[in-house]
C-alpha positions in Angstrom: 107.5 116.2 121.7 111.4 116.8 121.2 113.0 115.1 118.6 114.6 112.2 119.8 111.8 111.1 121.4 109.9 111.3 118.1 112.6 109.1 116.9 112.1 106.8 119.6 108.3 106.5 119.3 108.2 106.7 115.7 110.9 103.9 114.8 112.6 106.5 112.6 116.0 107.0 113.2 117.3 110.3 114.8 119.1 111.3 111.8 116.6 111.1 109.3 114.1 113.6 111.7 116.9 116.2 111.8 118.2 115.9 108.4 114.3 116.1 107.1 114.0 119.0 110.2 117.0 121.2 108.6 116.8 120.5 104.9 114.9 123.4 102.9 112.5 121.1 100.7 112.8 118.0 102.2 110.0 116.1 101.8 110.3 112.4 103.1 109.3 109.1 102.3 105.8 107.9 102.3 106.8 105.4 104.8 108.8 107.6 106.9 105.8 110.2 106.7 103.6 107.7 107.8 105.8 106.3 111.1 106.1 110.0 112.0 102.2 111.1 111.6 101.5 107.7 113.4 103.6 109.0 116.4 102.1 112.2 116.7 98.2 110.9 116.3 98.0 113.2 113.2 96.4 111.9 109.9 99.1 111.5 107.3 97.4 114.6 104.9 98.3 116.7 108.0 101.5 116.4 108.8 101.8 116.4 104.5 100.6 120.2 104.9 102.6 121.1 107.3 105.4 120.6 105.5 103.8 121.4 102.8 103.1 125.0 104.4 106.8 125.3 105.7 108.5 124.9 102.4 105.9 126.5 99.9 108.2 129.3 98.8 110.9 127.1 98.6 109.2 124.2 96.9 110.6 123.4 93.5 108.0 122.0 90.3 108.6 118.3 90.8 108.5 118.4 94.7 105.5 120.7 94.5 104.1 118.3 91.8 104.6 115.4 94.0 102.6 117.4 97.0 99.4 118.2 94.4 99.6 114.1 92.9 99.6 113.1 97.0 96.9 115.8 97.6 94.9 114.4 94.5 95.3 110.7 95.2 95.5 110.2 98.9 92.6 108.1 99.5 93.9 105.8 97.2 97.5 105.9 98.9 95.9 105.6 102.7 93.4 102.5 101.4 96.9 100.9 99.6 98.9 101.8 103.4 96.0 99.6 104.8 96.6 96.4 103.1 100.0 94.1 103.7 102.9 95.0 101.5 102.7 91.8 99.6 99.1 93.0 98.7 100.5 96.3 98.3 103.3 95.2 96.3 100.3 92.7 93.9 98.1 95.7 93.3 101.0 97.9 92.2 102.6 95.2 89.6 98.7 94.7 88.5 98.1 98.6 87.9 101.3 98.8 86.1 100.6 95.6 83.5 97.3 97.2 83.1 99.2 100.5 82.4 101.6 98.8 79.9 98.7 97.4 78.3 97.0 100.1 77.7 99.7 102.5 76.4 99.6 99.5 73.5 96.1 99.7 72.5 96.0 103.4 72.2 99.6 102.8 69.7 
């Protein structure tokens, strides 16, 4: 599949694939990751290793560090793509309250 048509399928804009496609290190949205693996009928932890595989010797700590937190968590982020965003969105504010509160009871 060329590009454009990737774009077209996908519902990300033209742009964004070539900027992403010519960038050393890019690494793109989760959203954007997801449109794009969606088009091409690929898992989303696929096309993540693909990129993955294309920049590894260019990959600096925190994108590499953002590749191995994805890796370790990505049932929990494909269960969370699953549900609505305002669901999405609840669960988030929920897991950071809890967060906050518990960064106070170890203090």
């Amino acid at each position: 599949m060329n590009l454009k048509t990737l774009a077209k399928v996908s519902g990300v804009p033209y742009p964004t694939i070539t900027n992403g496609r010519n960038r050393e290190n890019s690494i793109p949205e989760m959203e954007t990751a997801r449109k794009i693996a969606d088009a091409l009928h690929k898992p989303l932890d696929s096309l993540l290793g693909i990129m993955k595989s294309q920049n590894a010797a260019a990959l600096p700590g925190e994108k590499s560090d953002a590749v191995h937190l994805y890796k370790k968590y990505q049932d929990i982020i494909s269960v969370m793509e699953d549900f609505p965003a305002p669901l999405r969105e609840s669960l988030r504010n929920t897991i950071i309250k809890f967060h906050t509160s518990y960064e106070l009871m170890k203090k």
